[in-house]
VMD Tcl script that builds the backbone (N, CA, C; Angstrom):
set m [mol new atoms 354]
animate dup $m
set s [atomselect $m all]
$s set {name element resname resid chain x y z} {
  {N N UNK 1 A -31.045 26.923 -51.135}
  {CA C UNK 1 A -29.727 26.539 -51.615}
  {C C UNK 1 A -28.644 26.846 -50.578}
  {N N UNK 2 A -28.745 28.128 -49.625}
  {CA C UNK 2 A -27.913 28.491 -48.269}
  {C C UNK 2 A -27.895 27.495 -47.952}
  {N N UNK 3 A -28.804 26.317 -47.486}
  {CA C UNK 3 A -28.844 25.008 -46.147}
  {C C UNK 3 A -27.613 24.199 -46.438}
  {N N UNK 4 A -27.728 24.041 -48.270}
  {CA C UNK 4 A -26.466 23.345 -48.743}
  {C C UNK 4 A -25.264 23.511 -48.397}
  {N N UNK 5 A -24.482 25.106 -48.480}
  {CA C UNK 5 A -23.396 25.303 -48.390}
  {C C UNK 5 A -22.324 24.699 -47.692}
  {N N UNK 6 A -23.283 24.581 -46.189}
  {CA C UNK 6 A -21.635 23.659 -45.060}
  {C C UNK 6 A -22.006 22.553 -45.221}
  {N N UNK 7 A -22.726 21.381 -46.121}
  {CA C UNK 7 A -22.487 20.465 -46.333}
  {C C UNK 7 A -21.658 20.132 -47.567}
  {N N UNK 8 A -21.593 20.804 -48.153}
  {CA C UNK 8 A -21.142 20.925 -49.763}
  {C C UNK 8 A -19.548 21.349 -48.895}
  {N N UNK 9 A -19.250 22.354 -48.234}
  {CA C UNK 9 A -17.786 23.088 -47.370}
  {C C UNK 9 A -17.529 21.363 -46.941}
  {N N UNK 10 A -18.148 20.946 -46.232}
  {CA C UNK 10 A -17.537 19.659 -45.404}
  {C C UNK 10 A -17.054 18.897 -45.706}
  {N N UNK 11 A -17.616 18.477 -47.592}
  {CA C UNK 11 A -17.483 17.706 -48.427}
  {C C UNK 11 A -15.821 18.009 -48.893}
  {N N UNK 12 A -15.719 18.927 -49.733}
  {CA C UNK 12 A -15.087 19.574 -50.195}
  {C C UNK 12 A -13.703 19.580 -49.035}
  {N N UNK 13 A -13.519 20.055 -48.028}
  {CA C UNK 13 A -12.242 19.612 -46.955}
  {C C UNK 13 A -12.383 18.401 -46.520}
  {N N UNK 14 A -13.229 17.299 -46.850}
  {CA C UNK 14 A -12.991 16.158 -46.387}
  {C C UNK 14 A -11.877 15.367 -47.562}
  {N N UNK 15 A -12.520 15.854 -48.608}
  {CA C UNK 15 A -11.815 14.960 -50.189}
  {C C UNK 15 A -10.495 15.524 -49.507}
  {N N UNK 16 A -10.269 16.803 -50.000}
  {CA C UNK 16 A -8.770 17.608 -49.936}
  {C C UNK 16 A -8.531 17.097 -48.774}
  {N N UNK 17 A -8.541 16.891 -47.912}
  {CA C UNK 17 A -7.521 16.579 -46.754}
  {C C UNK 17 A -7.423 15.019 -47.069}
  {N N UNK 18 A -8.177 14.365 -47.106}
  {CA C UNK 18 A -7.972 12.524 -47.652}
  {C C UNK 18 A -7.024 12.891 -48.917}
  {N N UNK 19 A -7.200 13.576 -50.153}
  {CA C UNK 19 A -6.219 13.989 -51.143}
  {C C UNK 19 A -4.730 14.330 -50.384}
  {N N UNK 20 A -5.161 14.911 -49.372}
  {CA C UNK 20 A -3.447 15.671 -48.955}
  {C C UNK 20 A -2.727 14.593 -48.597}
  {N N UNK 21 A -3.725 13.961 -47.776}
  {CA C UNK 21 A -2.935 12.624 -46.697}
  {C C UNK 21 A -2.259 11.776 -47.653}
  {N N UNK 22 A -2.651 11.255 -48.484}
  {CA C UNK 22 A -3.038 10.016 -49.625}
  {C C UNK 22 A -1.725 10.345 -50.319}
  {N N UNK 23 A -1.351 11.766 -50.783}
  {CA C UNK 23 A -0.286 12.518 -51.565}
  {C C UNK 23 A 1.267 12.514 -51.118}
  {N N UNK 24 A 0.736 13.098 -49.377}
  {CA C UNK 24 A 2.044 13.530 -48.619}
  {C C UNK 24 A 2.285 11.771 -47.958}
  {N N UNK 25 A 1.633 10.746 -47.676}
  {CA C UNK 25 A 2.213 9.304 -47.584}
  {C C UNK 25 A 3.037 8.531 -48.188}
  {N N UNK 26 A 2.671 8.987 -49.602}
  {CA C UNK 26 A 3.222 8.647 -50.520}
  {C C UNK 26 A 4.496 9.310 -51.493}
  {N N UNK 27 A 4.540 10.697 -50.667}
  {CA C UNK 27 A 5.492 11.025 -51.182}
  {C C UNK 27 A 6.582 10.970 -49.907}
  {N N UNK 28 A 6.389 11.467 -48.858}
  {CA C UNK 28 A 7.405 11.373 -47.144}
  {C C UNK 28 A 7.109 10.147 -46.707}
  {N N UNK 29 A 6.620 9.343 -47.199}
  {CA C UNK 29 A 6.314 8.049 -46.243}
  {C C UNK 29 A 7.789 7.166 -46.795}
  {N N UNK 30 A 7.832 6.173 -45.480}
  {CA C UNK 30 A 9.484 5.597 -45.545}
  {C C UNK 30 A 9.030 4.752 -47.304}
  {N N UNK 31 A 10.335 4.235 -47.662}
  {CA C UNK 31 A 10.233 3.296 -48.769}
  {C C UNK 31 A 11.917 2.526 -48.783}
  {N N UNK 32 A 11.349 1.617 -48.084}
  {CA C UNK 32 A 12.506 0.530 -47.886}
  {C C UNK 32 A 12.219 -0.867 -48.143}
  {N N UNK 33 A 11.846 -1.262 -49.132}
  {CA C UNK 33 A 11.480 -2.095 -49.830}
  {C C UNK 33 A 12.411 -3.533 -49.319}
  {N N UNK 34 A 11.909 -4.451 -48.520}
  {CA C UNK 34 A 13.318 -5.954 -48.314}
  {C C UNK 34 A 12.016 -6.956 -48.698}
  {N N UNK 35 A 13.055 -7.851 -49.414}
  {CA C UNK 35 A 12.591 -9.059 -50.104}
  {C C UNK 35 A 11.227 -9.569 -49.248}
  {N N UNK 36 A 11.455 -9.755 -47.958}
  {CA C UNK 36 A 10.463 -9.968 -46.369}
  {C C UNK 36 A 9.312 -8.985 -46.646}
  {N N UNK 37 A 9.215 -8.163 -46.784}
  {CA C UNK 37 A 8.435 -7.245 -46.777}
  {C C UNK 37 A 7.283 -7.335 -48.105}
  {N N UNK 38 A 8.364 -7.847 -49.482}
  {CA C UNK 38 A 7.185 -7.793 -50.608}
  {C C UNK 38 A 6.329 -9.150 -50.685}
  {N N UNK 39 A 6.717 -10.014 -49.863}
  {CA C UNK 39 A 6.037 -11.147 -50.163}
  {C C UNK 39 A 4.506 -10.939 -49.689}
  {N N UNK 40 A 3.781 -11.696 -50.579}
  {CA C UNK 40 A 2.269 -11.333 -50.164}
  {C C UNK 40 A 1.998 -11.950 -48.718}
  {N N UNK 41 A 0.816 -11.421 -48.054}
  {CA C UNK 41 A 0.170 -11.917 -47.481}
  {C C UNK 41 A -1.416 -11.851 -46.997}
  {N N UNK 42 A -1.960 -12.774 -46.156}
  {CA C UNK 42 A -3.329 -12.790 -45.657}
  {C C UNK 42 A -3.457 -12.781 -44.062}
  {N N UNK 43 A -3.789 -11.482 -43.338}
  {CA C UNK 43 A -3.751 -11.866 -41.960}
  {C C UNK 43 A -2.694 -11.674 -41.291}
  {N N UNK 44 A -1.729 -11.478 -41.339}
  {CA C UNK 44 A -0.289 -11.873 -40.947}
  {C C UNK 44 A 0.090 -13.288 -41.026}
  {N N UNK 45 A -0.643 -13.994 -42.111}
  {CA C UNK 45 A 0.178 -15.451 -42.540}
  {C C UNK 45 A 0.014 -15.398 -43.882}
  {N N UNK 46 A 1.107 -16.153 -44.089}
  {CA C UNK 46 A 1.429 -16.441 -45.908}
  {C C UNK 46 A 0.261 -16.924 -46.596}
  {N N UNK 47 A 0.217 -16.857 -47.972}
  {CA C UNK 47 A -0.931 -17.157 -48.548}
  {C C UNK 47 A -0.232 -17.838 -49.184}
  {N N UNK 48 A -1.009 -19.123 -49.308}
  {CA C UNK 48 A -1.187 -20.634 -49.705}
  {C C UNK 48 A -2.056 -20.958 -51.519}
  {N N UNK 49 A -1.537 -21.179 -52.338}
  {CA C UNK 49 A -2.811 -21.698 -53.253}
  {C C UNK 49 A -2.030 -21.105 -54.291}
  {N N UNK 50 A -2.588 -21.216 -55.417}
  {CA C UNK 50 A -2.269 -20.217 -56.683}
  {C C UNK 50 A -2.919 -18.984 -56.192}
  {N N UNK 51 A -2.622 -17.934 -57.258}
  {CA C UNK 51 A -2.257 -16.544 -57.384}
  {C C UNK 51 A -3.883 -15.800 -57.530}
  {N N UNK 52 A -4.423 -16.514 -58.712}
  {CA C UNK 52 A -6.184 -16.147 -58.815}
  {C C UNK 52 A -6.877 -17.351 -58.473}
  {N N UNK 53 A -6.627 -17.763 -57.433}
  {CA C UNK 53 A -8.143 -18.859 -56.550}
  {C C UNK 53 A -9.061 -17.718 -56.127}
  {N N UNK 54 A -10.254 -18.173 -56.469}
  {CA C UNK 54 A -11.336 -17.276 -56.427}
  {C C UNK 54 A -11.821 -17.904 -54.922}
  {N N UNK 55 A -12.337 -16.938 -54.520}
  {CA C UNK 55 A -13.111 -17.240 -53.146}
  {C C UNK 55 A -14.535 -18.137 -52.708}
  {N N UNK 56 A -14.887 -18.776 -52.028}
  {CA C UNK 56 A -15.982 -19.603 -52.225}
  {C C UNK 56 A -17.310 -18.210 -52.051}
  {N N UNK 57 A -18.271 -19.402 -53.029}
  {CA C UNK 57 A -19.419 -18.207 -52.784}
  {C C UNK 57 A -19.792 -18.082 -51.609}
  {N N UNK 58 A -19.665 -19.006 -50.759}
  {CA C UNK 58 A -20.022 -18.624 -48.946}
  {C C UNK 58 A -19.724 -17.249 -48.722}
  {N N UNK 59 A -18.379 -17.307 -48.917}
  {CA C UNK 59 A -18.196 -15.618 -48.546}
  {C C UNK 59 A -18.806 -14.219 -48.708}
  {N N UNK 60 A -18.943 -14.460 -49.802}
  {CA C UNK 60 A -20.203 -13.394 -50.486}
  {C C UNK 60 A -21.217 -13.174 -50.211}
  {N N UNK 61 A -21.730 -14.792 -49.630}
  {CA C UNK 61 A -23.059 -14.827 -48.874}
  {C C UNK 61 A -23.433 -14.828 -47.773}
  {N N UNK 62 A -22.072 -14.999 -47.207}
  {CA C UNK 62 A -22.099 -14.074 -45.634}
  {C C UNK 62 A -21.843 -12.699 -45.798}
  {N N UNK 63 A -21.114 -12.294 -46.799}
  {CA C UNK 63 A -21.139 -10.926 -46.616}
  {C C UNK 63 A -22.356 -10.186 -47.662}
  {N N UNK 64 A -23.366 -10.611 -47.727}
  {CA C UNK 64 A -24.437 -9.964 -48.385}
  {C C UNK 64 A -25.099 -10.036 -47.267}
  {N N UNK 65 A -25.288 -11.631 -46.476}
  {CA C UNK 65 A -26.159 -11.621 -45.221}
  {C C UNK 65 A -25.563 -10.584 -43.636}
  {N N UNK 66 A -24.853 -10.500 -44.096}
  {CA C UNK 66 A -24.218 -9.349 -43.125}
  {C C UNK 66 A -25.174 -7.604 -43.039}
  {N N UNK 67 A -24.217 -7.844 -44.120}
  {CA C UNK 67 A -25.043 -6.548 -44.506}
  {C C UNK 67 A -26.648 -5.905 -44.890}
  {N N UNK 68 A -26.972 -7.441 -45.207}
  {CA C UNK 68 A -28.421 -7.059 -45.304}
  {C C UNK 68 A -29.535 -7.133 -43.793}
  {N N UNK 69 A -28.422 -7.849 -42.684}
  {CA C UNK 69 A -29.114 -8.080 -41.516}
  {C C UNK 69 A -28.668 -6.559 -40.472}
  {N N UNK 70 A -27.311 -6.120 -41.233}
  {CA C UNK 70 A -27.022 -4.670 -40.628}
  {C C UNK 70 A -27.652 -3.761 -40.742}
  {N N UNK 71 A -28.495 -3.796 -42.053}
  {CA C UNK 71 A -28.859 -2.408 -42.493}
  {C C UNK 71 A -30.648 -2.227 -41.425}
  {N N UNK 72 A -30.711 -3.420 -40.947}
  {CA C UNK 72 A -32.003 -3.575 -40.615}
  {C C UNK 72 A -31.868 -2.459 -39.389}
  {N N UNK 73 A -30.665 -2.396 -38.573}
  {CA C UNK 73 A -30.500 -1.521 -37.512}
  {C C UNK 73 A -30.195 0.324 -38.070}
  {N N UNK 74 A -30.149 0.119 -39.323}
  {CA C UNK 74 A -30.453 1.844 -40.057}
  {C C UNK 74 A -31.859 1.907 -39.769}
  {N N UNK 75 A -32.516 1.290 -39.756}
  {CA C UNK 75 A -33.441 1.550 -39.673}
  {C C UNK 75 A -34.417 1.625 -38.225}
  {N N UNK 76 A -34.080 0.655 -37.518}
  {CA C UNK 76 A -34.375 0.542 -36.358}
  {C C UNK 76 A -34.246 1.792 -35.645}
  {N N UNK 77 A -32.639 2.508 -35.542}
  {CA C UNK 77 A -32.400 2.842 -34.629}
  {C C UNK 77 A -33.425 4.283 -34.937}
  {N N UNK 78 A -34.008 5.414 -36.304}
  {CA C UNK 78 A -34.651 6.300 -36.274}
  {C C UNK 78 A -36.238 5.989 -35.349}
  {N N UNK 79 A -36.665 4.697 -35.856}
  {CA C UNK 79 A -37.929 4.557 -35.321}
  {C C UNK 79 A -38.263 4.240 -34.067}
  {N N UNK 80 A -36.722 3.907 -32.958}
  {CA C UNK 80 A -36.974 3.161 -31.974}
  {C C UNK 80 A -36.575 5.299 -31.186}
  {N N UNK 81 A -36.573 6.096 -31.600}
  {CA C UNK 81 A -36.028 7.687 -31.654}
  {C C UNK 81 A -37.801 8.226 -31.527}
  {N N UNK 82 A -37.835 7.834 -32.336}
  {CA C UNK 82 A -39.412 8.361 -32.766}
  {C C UNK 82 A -40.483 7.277 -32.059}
  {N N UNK 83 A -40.596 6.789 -31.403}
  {CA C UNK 83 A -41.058 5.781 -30.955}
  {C C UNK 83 A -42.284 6.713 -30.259}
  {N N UNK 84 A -42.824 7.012 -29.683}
  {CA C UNK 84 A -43.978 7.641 -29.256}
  {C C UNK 84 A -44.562 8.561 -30.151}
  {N N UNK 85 A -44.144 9.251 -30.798}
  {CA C UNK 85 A -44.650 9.811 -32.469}
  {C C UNK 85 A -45.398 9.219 -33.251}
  {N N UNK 86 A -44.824 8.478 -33.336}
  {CA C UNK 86 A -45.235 7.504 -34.410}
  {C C UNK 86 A -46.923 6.237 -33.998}
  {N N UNK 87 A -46.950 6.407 -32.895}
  {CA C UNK 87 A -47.978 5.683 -32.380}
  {C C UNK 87 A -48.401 4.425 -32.661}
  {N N UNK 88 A -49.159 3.017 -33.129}
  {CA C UNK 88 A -49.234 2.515 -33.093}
  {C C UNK 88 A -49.178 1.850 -34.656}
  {N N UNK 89 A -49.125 2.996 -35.671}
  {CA C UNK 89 A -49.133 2.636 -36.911}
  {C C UNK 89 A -47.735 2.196 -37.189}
  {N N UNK 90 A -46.750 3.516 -36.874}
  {CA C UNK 90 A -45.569 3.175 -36.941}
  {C C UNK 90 A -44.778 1.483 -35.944}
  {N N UNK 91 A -46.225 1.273 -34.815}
  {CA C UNK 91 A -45.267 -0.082 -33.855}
  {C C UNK 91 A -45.656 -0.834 -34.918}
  {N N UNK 92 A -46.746 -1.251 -35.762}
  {CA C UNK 92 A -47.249 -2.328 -36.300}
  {C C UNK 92 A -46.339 -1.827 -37.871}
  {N N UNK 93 A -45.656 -1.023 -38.315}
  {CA C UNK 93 A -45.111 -0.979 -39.773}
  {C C UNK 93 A -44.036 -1.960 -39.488}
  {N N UNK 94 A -43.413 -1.180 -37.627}
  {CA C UNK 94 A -42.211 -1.951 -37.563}
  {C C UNK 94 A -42.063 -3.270 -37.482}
  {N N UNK 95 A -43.150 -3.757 -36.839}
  {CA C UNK 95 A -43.204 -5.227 -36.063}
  {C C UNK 95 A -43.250 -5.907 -38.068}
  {N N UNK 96 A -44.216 -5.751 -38.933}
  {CA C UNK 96 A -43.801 -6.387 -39.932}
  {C C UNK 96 A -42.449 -6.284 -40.648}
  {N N UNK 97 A -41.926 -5.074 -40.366}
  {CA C UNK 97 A -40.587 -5.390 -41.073}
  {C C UNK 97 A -39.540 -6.360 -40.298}
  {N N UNK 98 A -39.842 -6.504 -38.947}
  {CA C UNK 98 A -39.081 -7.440 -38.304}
  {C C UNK 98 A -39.331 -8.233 -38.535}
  {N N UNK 99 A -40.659 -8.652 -38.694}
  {CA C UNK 99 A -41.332 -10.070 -38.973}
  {C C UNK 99 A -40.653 -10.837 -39.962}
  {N N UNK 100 A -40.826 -9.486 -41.097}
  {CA C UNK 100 A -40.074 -9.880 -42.785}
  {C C UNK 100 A -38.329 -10.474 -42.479}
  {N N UNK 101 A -38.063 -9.602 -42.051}
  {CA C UNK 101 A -36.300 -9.952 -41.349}
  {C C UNK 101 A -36.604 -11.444 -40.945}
  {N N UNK 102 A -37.298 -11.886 -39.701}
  {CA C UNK 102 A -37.158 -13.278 -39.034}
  {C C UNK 102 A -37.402 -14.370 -40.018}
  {N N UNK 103 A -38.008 -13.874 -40.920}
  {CA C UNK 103 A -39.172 -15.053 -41.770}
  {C C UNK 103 A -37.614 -15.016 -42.740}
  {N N UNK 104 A -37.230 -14.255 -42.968}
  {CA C UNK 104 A -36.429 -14.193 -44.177}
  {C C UNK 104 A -34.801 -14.941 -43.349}
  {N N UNK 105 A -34.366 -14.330 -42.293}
  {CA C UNK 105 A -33.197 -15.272 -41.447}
  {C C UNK 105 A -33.874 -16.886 -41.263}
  {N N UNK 106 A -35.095 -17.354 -40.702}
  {CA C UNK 106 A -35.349 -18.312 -40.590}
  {C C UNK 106 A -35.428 -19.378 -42.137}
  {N N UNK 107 A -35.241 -18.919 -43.202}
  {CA C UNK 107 A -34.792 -19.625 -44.694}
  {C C UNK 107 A -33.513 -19.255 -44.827}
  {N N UNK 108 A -33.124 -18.786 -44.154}
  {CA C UNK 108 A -31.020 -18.368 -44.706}
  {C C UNK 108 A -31.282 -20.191 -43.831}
  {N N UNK 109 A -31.754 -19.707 -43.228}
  {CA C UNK 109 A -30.897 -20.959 -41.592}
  {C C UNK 109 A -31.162 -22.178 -42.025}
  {N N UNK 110 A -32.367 -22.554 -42.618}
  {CA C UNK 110 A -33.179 -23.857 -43.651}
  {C C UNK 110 A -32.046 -23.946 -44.111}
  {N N UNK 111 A -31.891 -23.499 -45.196}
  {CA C UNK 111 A -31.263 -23.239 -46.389}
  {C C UNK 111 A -29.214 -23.666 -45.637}
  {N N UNK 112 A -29.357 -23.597 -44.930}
  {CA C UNK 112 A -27.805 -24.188 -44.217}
  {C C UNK 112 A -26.941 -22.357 -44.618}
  {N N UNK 113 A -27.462 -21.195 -45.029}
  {CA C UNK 113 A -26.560 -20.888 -46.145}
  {C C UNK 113 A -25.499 -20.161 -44.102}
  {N N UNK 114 A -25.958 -20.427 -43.524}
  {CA C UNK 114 A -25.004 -19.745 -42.432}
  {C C UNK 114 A -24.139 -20.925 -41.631}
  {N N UNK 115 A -23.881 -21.662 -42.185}
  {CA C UNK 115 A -23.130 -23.063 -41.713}
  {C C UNK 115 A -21.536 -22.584 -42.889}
  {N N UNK 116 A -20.698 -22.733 -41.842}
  {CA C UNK 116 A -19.333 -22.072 -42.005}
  {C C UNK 116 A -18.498 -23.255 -42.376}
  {N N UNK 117 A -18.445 -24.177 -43.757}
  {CA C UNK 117 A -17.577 -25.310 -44.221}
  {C C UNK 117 A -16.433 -24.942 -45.066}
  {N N UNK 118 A -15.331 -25.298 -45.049}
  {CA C UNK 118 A -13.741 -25.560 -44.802}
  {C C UNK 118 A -14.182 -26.233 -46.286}
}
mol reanalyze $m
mol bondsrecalc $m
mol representation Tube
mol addrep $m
């Protein structure tokens, strides 16, 4: 239960200081509110459309395929660490999970779902 402690300490001054910041911004931070200032925006350009236009599902599905092609390098980067350890069981676990990755990008790509339409 000792091993815990300075991770549990780290935790614990990370919240409180994000709490402090979050508190003291909002309470000393400027507040000068001009008409210019409240209007919404996207990007640094005005946003166009009604108020709740929902987003196309593309988006979602680039950002699922994002992330699901990111996480592949969580993983990579321990085994490519361990890479002589692991010996030939661990090259051939990896080579199928890449495999699985290519086989699985090569049907996003079929599938058009990475074609970027307006």
């Amino acid at each position: 239960m000792t091993a815990y402690v300075p991770i549990l300490l780290l935790f614990t001054v990370a919240f409180a200081l994000a709490g402090v910041f979050f508190v003291l911004g909002g309470a000393i931070g400027p507040k000068n509110p001009t008409p210019e200032k409240m209007i919404p925006y996207e990007c640094g350009s005005e946003s166009t459309g009604a108020r709740f236009v929902k987003p196309s599902v593309k988006f979602y599905l680039t950002a699922i395929l994002f992330v699901v092609f990111d996480i592949e390098a969580v993983f990579i980067y321990p085994w490519a660490i361990q890479f002589r350890a692991l010996g030939w069981t661990g090259f051939v676990t990896m080579g199928s999970f890449i495999a699985l990755l290519v086989v699985g990008l090569v049907y996003v790509w079929k599938k058009g779902a990475l074609e970027w339409e307006k």
